[in-house]
Structure formats: C-alpha cells, structure tokens
C-alpha positions in Angstrom: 146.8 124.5 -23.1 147.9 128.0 -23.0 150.9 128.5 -20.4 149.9 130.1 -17.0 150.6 133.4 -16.3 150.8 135.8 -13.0 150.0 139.0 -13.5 151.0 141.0 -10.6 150.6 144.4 -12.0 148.8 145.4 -15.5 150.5 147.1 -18.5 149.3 150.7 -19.6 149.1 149.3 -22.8 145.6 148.2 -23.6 147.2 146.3 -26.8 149.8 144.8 -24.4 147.3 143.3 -21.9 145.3 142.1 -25.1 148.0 140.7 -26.5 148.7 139.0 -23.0 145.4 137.6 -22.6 145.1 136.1 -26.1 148.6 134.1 -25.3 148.1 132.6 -21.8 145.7 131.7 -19.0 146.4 134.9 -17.0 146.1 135.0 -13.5 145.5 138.8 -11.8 146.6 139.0 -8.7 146.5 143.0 -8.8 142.8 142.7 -9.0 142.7 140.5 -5.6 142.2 142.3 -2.3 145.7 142.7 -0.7 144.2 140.4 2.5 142.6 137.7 0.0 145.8 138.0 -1.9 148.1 134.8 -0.1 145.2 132.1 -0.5 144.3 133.3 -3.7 147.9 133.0 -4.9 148.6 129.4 -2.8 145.8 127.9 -5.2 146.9 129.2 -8.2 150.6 128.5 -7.6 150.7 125.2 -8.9 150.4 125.8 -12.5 152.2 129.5 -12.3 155.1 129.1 -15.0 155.8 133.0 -15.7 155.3 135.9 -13.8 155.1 139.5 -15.4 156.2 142.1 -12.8 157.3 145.6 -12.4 161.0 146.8 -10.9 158.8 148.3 -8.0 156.9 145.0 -7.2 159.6 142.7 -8.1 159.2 138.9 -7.2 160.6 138.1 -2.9 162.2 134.8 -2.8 159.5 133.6 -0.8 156.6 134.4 -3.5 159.1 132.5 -6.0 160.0 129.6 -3.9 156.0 129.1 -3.9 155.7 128.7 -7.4 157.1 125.1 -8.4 157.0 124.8 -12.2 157.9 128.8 -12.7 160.2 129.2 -15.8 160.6 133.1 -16.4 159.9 136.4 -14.7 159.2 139.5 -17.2 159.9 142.7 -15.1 158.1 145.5 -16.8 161.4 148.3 -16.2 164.9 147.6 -15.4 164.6 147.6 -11.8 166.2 144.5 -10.5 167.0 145.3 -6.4 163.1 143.5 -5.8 163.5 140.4 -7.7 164.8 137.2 -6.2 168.1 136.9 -8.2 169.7 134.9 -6.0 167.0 132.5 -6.2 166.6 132.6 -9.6 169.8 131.8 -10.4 170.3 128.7 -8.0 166.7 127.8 -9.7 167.3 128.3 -12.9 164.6 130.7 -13.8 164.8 133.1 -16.7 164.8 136.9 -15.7 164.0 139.4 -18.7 163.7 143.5 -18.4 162.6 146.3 -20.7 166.3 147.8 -21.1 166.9 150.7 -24.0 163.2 151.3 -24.8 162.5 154.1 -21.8 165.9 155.7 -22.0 164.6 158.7 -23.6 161.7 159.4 -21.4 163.4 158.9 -18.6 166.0 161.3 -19.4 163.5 164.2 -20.5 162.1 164.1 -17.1 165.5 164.5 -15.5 166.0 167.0 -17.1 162.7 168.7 -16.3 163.3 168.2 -13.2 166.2 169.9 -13.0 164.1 173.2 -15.4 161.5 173.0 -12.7 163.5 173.1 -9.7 166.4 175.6 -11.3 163.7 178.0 -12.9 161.3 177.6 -10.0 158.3 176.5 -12.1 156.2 175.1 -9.6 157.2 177.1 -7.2 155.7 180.2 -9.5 153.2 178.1 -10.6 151.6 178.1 -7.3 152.5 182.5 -7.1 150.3 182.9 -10.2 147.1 180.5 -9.1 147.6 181.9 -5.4 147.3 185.7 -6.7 150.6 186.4 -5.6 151.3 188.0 -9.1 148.1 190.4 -9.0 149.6 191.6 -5.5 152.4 192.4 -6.9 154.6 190.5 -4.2 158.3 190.1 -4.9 159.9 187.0 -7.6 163.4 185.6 -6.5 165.0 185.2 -9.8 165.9 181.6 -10.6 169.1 180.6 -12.2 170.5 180.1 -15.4 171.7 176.6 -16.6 174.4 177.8 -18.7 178.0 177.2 -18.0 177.2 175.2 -14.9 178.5 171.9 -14.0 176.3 168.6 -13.9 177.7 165.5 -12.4 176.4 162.1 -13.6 176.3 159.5 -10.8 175.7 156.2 -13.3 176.7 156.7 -16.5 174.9 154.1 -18.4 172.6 154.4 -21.3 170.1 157.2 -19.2 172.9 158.8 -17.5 174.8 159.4 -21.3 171.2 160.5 -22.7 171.0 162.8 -20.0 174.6 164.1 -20.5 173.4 164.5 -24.2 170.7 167.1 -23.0 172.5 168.9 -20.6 175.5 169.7 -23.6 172.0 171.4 -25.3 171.6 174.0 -22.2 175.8 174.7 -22.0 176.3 173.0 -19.2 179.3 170.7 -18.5 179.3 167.1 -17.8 181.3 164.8 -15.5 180.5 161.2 -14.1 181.6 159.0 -12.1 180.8 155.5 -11.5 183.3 152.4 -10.3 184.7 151.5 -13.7 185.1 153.9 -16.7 183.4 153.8 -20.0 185.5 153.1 -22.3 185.7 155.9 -25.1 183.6 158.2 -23.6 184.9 162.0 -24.0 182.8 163.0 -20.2 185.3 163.3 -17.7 185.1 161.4 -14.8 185.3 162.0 -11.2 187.6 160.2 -8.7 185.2 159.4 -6.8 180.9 160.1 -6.0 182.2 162.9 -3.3 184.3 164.4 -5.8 181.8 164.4 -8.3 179.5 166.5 -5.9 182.5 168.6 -5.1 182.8 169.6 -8.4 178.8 170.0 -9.8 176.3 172.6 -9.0 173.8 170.0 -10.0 174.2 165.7 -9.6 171.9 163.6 -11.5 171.3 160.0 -10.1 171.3 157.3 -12.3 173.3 154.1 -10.6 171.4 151.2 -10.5 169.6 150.1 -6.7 171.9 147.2 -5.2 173.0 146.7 -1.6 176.4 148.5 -2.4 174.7 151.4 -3.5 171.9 151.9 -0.5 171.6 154.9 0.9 175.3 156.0 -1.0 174.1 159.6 -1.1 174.0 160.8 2.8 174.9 163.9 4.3 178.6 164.4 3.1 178.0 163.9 -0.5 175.0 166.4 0.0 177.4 168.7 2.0 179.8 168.6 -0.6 177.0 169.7 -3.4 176.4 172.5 -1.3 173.8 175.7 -0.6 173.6 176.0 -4.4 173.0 173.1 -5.5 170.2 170.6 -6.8 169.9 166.8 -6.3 167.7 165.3 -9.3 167.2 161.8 -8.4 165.7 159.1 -11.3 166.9 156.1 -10.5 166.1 154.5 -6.7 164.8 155.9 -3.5 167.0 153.5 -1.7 170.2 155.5 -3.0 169.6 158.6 -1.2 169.4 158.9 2.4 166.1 160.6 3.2 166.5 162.1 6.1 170.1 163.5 5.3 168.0 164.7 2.0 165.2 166.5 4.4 167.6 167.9 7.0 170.2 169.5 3.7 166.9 171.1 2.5 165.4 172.3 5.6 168.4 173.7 7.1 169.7 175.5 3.5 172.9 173.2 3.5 171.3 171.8 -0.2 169.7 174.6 -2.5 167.3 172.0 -4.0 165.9 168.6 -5.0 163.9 166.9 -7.8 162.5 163.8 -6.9 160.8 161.4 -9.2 161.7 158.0 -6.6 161.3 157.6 -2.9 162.9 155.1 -0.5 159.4 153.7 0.5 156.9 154.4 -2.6 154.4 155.2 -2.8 154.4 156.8 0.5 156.5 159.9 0.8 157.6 161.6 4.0 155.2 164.5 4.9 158.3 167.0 5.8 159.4 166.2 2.0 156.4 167.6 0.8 156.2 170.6 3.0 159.5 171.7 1.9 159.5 174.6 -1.0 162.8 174.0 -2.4 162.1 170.5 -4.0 160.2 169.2 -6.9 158.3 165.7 -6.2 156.6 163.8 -9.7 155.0 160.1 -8.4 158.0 157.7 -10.6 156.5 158.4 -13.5 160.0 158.6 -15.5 159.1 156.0 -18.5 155.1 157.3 -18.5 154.1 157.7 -21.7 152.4 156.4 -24.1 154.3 155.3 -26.4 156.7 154.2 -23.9 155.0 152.0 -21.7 153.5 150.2 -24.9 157.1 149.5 -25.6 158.5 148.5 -22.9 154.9 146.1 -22.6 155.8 145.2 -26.2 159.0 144.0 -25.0 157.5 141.6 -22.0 155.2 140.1 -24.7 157.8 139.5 -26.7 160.0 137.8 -24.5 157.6 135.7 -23.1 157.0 134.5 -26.4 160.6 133.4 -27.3 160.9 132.1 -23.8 157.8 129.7 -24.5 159.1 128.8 -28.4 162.2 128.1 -27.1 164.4 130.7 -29.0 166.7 133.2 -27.2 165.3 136.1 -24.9 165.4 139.4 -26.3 166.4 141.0 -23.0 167.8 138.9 -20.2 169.5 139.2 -17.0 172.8 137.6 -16.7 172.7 135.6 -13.6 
C-alpha cells in the first residue's frame, strides 16, 4: 500500500501533483470546505504519515498532535515560523524545505520592487491608462539608483543574490544581521538601526521567528527616512504595519514595496490607498520553472524519506 499523504495545498506544477498522485494515497484537504474541513481531517488522521505544506500554511501543533503515525512534513518554501518545530522535534518528525531553488526569483522581484517604487512605474502606469499623459498634467521625476546605498537586513543566500543585483545598478551594499558571514567583502552594519541610518533603500530578507516579529517599527523607519524605500520579501510579521502606514502617510518614509503582509492574504485597506507603495500578492518564487522546482524538491524528498535514504533538504531540529 502506497503511504498516505495530506495535501494541504496543491503544487503549480501539474507534473509535481502527478508525480504526487502516482506515489501515494493523497488526501486533499485544500479541496474540502474550510467548515467540513476538521471532521474531514479527524477521519483521515489515522493513516496520515506525511504532510506536504507551504511556509504560509505551515502545520499548528494541534493539527500535528492529531496525526499519530506522521513521519515527515514537506513545506513547499522555506518558511518555517508556521510549522510546529517544537513539536516536531520532541516527536521525532522529519521537516524538509525547498532551500536554494527560488533564490533567484525571489531576488528579481526585490529588485523590481525597488524599479517600480524608485522609477514610479505603477504609479505612471496608472497616469498613462488614466489620460493623465494626453492632458498634459505634470510628471515628478523619479530617482536614479546609481550611487545610492542599499542595506541588506538578512544576508543569506536571497539577501547576497540581491546584493549581486544591486552591484549591476551602482548602488552600494551593506548588511547586517546578528553574526557575520564569514568572507564576505559587504560591509556590515553595527546594528539593524544603523543599517537604516546609513541606506536610502533596506531590503528585508531575515528569516520570520519570534525574535524577529515586528523588528522593523517606527525608529528603524525614522531612521531610513523621507527618502527612502522599504522593500520587504521575506515576512509580514517583521514589519510593524501600522508604524509602516503611519511613515508613509505622514511623509516620514518616502516609500514601500511590499510582496508579504502580516495577515495574508488580507491587507490593510489604508495600505492600498496609499500612492507611495508598491503591493505584489507573495508571489516572490512564482514562476514556472520555479515552483516546478521547488515541487520537484518536495517529491523528492518524500521519496528518500520513504526509501529510507538521507533527505535532500532538512531542517535541523
């Protein structure tokens, strides 16, 4: 008998979810009406013994403590702040991510982000659809990226891709993060307030944990100033969203590009009123050939798990 599998969210890949359904007795809980969703699950939870998942969906430690004979959870992303760790680890169960495979896509949406809210492009988007160009009203001119100062908050594999980019544009790169990467040539900040001190714009690419909730309020915003632009890739939870709204609103931040949200998919309605910030629905590692990767990498996992050779990608617990 195949092993049983939970589903709780579906792959983009076509192939992926093939592959998936050839392998295993799958179990769909995304296709289940959110209020039929608990019985559904309590009669299928006998047999769970993997769960594929996305950062965003995670696993709560009471969904895992109702699935006795569950071996491994495959997050689909890197996400980890909505998966059970804690119980995992006193468990024993296997967690696996899809580290390396998005860096890239990830990191070209930063830094369009940080085009579209420095060049204005859908803020002039929006002039040319509304006729504002055949009235001849009046352009602001936008700003140049070159021989700025970007500031890296995380500087792990997306934050060094994205410091790879910005070198392309003339801009120049610092980071800061609690310990130092070793060999790294980037300078880094004493500190996350220092680093908006000293950057016009400050990418955000630390990882969503307790310590890091909400790290970005109103001083660090302060200290990036009327100039500058917030480009956030990483966790809604980092920034504080009202802080973020009020620095906007009141002029105190120049600008925002926002790909995550502290409570997605919903987003404040005075976010989107605002004209000084960019909004894209966490869509950093959507492409094609992406997500069939990063699916690629669930499958395969799953498939060394239930072999009994080493995971590809696991969590250290």
């Amino acid at each position: 008998m195949p092993p049983d599998l939970l589903i709780l969210a579906p792959s983009p890949s076509a192939a992926v979810n093939a592959q998936l359904e050839r392998r295993y007795a799958c179990h769909h809980a995304w296709q289940v009406p959110a209020d039929e969703r608990h019985a559904w699950l309590a009669e299928r939870a006998p047999v769970i013994r993997a769960v594929v998942t996305t950062g965003a969906l995670g696993l709560n430690a009471a969904d895992m403590g109702s699935l006795p004979k569950l071996e491994i959870v495959a997050v689909n992303g890197v996400g980890l702040d909505a998966v059970a760790l804690d119980k995992a680890r006193e468990r024993g169960i296997a967690v696996t991510t899809t580290p390396n495979v998005l860096t890239d896509d990830v990191a070209d949406l930063a830094l369009g982000l940080l085009l579209a809210s420095a060049r204005h492009i859908a803020a002039l988007d929006r002039f040319v659809r509304d006729g504002g160009w055949e009235r001849r009203a009046a352009i602001a001119p936008a700003s140049s990226l070159r021989g700025k100062t970007a500031g890296i908050f995380g500087f792990g594999q997306i934050g060094q891709a994205i410091a790879h980019r910005l070198a392309a544009f003339g801009v120049q790169v610092r980071y800061f993060q609690p310990r130092a990467v070793a060999a790294s040539a980037v300078p880094r900040a004493d500190s996350l307030l220092a680093l908006a001190q000293e950057s016009d714009y400050l990418f955000v690419c630390a990882p969503g944990t307790p310590a890091t909730r909400q790290i970005i309020g109103r001083a660090v915003l302060d200290a990036l100033g009327p100039q500058g632009t917030l480009v956030n890739i990483a966790r809604g939870a980092l920034i504080d969203e009202e802080a973020l709204i009020a620095a906007l609103r009141d002029g105190r931040l120049g600008a925002a590009g926002l790909d995550v949200f502290a409570d997605e998919p919903r987003v404040p309605n005075a976010l989107r009123a605002l004209p000084n910030v960019v909004l894209t629905p966490h869509v950093g590692s959507l492409t094609v050939e992406t997500r069939h990767a990063m699916g690629q990498l669930v499958v395969d996992n799953l498939q060394a798990h239930f072999a009994g050779l080493p995971l590809l990608t696991p969590v250290k617990l």
